[in-house]
N, C-alpha and C positions, 0 to 999 in steps of 0.2 A: 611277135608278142600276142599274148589269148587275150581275151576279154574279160576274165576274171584280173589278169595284171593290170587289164586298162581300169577296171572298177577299182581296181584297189589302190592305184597313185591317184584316183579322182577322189575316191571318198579320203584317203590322207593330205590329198592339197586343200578339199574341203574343211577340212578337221583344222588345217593349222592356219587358214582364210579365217577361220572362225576364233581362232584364240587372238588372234593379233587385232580382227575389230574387238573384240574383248577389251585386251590390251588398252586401244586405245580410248575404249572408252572408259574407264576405267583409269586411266593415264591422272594423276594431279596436279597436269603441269597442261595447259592450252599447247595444242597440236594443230598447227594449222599449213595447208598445202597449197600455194597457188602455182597460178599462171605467171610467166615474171609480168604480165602487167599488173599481180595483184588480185584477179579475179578467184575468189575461193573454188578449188576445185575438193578439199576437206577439210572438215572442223569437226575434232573432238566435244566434246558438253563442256570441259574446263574452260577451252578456247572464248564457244559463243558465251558463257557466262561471265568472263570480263568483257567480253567487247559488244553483247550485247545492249545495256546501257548507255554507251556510245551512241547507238543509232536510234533514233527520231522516229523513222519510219518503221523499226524493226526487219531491217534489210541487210542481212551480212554476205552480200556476194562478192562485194570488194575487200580486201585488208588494207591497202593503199585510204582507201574512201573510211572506213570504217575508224581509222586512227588518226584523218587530216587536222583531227579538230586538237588533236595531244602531240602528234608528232609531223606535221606539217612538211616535214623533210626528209622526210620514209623515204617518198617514189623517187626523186630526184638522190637521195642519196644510194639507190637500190642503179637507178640510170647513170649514177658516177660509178658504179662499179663493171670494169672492162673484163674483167677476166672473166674464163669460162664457168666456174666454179668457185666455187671459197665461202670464207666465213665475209659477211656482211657487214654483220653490225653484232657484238656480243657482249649481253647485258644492260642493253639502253633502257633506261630509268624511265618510264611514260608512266606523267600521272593522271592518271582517271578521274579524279576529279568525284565529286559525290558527297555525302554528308559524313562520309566515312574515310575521305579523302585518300582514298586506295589507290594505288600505284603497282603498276609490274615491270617486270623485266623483261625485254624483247630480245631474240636472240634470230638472228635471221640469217638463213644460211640461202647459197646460190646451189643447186643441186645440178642444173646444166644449162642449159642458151635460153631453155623452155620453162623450168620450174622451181618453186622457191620454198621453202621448211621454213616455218615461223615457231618457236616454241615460245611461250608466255607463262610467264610464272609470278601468280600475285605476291608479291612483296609488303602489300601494304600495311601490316603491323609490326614487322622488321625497322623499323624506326624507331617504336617506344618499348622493344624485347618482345610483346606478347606473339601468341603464335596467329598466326593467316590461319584463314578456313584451308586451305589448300599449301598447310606450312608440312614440309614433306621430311623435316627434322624429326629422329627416333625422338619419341618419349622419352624419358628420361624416369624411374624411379623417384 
């Protein structure tokens, strides 16, 4: 292989490194990556913007720690699940609580022994029909 081929899959795995943090940040739905103990290893801006709130100190290192106070039985229900993989838990209703009494939906997948995919989707005007700041439904005419 020349060195112009090694320049050229570096600068195109850079190019598509770069569309995908795009992607994510950009995503309308909370994208969150941990450790299976829960320790954020990534967070989208959707993600920390629900569950920022949440936290007192303004500390989002845990997602376990970050939701104890709405979903109390996240970790232990994440430590009931044996298998190596799978879907965890999909669509659990957590409500955030606030003057605006916003709620999302957690959707938490087991990725392998090591890591876990949390997607979070505010829901919280899906109640009385109006749309969510982050309501991902086509407009409509």
């Amino acid at each position: 292989m020349t060195a112009g081929v090694d320049s050229h899959a570096y600068l195109r795995l850079a190019a598509e490194h770069e569309a995908l943090m795009q992607f994510l940040y950009l995503a309308p739905v909370g994208l969150v990556q941990t450790a299976s103990d829960g320790r954020i290893v990534m967070i989208n801006p959707a993600a920390a913007q629900l569950l920022m709130p949440l936290q007192r100190d303004g500390n989002l290192a845990n997602l376990f720690d970050a939701l104890a106070g709405v979903a109390p039985g996240l970790r232990d229900l994440c430590a009931a699940f044996t298998r190596t993989h799978g879907m965890v838990c999909d669509g659990l209703r957590i409500p955030l609580g606030g003057p605006d009494a916003r709620a999302t939906r957690l959707t938490l997948l087991k990725l392998d022994e090591a890591r876990l995919m949390a997607v979070l989707a505010d829901v919280t005007a899906h109640a009385d029909g109006a749309p969510s700041t982050h309501d991902t439904r086509a407009a409509r005419p």
